[in-house]
C-alpha positions in Angstrom: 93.7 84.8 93.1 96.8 84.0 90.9 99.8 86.2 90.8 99.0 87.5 87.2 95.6 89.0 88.9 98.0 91.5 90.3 98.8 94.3 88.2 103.1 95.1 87.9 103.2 98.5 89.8 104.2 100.5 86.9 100.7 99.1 85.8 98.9 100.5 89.0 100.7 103.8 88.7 99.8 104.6 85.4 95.8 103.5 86.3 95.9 105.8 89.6 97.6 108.6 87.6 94.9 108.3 84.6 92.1 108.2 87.1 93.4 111.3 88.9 93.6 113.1 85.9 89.9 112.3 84.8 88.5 113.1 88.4 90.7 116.4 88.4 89.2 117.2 84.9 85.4 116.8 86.4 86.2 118.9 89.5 87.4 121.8 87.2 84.3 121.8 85.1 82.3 121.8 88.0 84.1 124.8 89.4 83.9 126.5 85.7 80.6 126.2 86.1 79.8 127.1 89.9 77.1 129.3 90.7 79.2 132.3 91.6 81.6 132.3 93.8 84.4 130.1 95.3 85.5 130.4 98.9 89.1 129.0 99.4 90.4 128.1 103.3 94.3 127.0 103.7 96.1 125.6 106.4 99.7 124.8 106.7 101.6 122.4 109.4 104.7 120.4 110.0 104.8 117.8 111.9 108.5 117.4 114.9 110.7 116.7 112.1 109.8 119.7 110.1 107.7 117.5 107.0 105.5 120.4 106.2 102.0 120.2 104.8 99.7 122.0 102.9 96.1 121.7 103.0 94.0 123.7 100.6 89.8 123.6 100.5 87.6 125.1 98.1 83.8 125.7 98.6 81.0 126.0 96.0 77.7 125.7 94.4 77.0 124.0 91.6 74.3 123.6 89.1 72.4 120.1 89.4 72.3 118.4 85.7 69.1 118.8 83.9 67.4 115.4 83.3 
């Protein structure tokens, strides 16, 4: 492994950032096109030194690809 195998972190940010934004884009279609509805749960938490959180699921069916 030579140092040039390692990507520069402005590199790795923009890869982690463009794969976000493709996995984002597949979770949205699949919620477009959900079988109904969605059911959405939250939480919220801070941890001793008042760092809050914010956790947010969402639940659904989705249609299995024909093929």
């Amino acid at each position: 492994l030579e140092e040039s195998d390692i990507p520069h972190c402005t590199k790795l940010s923009e890869l982690i950032d463009k794969r976000f934004k493709s996995e984002y884009n597949k979770v949205i279609d699949e919620i477009r096109n959900s079988l109904g509805r969605l059911a959405i749960t939250g939480d919220i938490w801070s941890r001793i030194n008042l760092e809050g959180y914010l956790a947010i699921t969402i639940s659904y069916l989705h249609r299995k690809p024909s093929g």
